[in-house]
C-alpha positions in Angstrom: 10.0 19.2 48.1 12.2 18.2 51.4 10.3 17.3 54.3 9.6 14.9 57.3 7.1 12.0 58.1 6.5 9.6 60.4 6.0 5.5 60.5 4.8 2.9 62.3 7.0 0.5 63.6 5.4 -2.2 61.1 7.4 0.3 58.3 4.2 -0.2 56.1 1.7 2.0 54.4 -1.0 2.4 56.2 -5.3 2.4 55.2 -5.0 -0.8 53.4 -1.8 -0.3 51.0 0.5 -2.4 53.2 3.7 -1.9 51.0 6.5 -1.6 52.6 8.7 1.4 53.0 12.5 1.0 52.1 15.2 3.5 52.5 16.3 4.6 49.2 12.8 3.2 47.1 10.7 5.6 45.4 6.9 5.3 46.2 4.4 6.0 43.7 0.2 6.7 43.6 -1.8 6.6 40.4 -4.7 8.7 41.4 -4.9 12.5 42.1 -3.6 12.9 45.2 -5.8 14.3 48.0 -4.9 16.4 51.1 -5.8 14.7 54.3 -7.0 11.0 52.0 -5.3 10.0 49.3 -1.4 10.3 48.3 1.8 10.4 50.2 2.0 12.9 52.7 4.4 15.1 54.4 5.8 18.5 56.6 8.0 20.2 55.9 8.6 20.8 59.9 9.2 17.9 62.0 6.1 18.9 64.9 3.9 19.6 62.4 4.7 15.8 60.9 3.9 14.6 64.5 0.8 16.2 65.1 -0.2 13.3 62.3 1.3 10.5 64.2 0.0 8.2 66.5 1.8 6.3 69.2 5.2 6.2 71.2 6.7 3.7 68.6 7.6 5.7 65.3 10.0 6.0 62.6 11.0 9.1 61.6 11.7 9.5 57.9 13.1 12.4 56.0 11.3 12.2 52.5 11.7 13.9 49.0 8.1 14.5 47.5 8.0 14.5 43.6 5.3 14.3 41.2 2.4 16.3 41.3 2.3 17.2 45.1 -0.5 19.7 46.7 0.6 21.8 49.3 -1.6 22.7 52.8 -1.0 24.8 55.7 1.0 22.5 57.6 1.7 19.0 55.2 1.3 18.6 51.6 0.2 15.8 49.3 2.0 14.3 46.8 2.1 11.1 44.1 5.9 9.9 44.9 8.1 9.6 48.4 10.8 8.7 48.9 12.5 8.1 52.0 15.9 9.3 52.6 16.7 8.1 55.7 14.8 6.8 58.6 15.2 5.4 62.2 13.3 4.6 65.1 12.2 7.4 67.1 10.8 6.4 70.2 13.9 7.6 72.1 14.1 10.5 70.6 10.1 11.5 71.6 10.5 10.0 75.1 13.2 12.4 75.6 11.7 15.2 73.9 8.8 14.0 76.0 10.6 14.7 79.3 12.5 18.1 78.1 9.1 19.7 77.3 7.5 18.4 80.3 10.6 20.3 82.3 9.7 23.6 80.4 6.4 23.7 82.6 7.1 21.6 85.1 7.0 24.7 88.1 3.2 24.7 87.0 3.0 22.5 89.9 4.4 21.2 93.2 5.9 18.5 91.2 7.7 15.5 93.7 11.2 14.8 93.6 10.3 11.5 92.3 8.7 12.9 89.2 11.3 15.9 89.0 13.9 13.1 89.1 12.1 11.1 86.1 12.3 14.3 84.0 15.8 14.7 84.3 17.1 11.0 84.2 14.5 9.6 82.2 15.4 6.3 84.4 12.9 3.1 83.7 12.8 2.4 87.3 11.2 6.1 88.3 8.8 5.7 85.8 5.8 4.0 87.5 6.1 6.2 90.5 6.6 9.6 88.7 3.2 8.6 86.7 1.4 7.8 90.0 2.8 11.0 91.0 1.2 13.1 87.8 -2.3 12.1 88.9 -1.8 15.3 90.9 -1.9 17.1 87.5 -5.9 18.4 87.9 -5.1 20.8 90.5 -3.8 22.5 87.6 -7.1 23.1 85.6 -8.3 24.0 89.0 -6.7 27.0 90.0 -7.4 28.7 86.9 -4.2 29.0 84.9 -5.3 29.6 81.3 -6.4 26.8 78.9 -3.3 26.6 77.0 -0.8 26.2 80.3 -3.1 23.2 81.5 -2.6 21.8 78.3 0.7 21.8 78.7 0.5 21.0 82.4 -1.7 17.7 81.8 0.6 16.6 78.9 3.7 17.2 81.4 2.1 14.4 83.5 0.9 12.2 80.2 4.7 12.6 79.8 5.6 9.9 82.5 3.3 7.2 80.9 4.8 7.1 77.3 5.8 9.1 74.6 3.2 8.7 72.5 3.3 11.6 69.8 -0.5 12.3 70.2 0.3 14.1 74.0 2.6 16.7 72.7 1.4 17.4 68.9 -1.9 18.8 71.1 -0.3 20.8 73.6 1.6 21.9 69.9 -1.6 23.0 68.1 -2.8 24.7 71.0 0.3 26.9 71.2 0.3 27.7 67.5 -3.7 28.7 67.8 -2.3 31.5 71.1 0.4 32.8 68.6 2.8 31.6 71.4 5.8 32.3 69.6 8.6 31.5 72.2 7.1 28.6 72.9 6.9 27.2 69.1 10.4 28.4 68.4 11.9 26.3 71.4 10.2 23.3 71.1 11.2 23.0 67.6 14.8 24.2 68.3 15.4 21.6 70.8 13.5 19.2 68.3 15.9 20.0 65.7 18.8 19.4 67.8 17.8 15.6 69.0 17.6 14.7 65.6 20.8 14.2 64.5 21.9 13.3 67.6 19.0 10.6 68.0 20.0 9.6 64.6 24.0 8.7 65.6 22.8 7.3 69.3 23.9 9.8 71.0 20.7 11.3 72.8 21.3 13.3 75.8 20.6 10.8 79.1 19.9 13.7 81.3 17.3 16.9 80.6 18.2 20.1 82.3 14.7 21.6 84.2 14.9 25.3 84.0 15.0 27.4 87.4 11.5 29.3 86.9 
């Protein structure tokens, strides 16, 4: 089985193992693998791999699973990985980052200074645009339904990282509403960085839709 995983920037097992992972090296776990606590895991769809990530410093691997592998809604378990290729992600989520924060953006009366963040992705916009997102509870406020606040608040979370944790909720919550057009874009425009986050060649500049 063909799928995707995510490290941490250490490229090291993690709850105790420590080995390290190498491109090319097949990985292998003696006992009965266990979904969700024992054996290597992985997705076979990118966001579902980072709703199990942690952090805005990650690898992203794509990883053959062999062996005896157990399969779950959205990951499986198996007793060998092996990575096929890897590199460092954190680009590649802090732009995803800003191009899902611009799908929801008109949610609010966003600043220019934070609208401007979202489509350069500039370092020197980034304090202000996060100063800016405090604003973000007058969402919740005026009553717009549970699953477009997420995705409101995590527009504003946005601006102060990339960590993988802010968008794989505002992802679960979308899959739970059945919100179809919302899955299928995210993970379209997902698909698409990859490669090009993979030959250095991410997009500087994120279009914000006219809503």
């Amino acid at each position: 089985m063909y799928g995707y995983h995510f490290l941490n920037p250490s490229l090291r097992l993690s709850h105790g193992d420590g080995r390290k992972v190498v491109v090319g090296d097949k990985l292998t776990f003696r006992p009965t693998p266990k979904l969700c606590s024992q054996g290597f895991h992985a997705s076979r769809r990118p966001l579902h791999a980072l709703q199990y990530a942690s952090g805005p410093h990650l690898h992203l691997c794509r990883v053959r699973l062999s062996g005896q592998i157990l399969h779950g809604e959205d990951k499986s378990v198996a007793t060998e990985r092996r990575v096929l290729w890897m590199f460092d992600a954190t680009a590649l989520l802090e732009n995803f980052n800003r191009w899902c924060a611009a799908q929801v953006v008109h949610l609010w009366d966003a600043p220019e200074v934070f609208l401007e963040y979202l489509r350069t992705g500039a370092e020197s916009l980034k304090e202000a645009a996060y100063k800016a997102s405090t604003e973000a509870t007058s969402w919740i406020s005026a009553g717009i339904n549970s699953v477009e606040a997420d995705r409101a608040m995590a527009c504003a979370e946005a601006c102060g990282g990339a960590d993988a944790e802010v968008w794989a909720s505002v992802w679960t919550e979308a899959e739970a509403s059945a919100e179809v057009t919302v899955l299928a874009g995210a993970e379209k425009e997902f698909l698409r960085l990859i490669p090009l986050a993979r030959a250095g060649r991410l997009p500087t500049e994120v279009v914000i839709p006219k809503n």
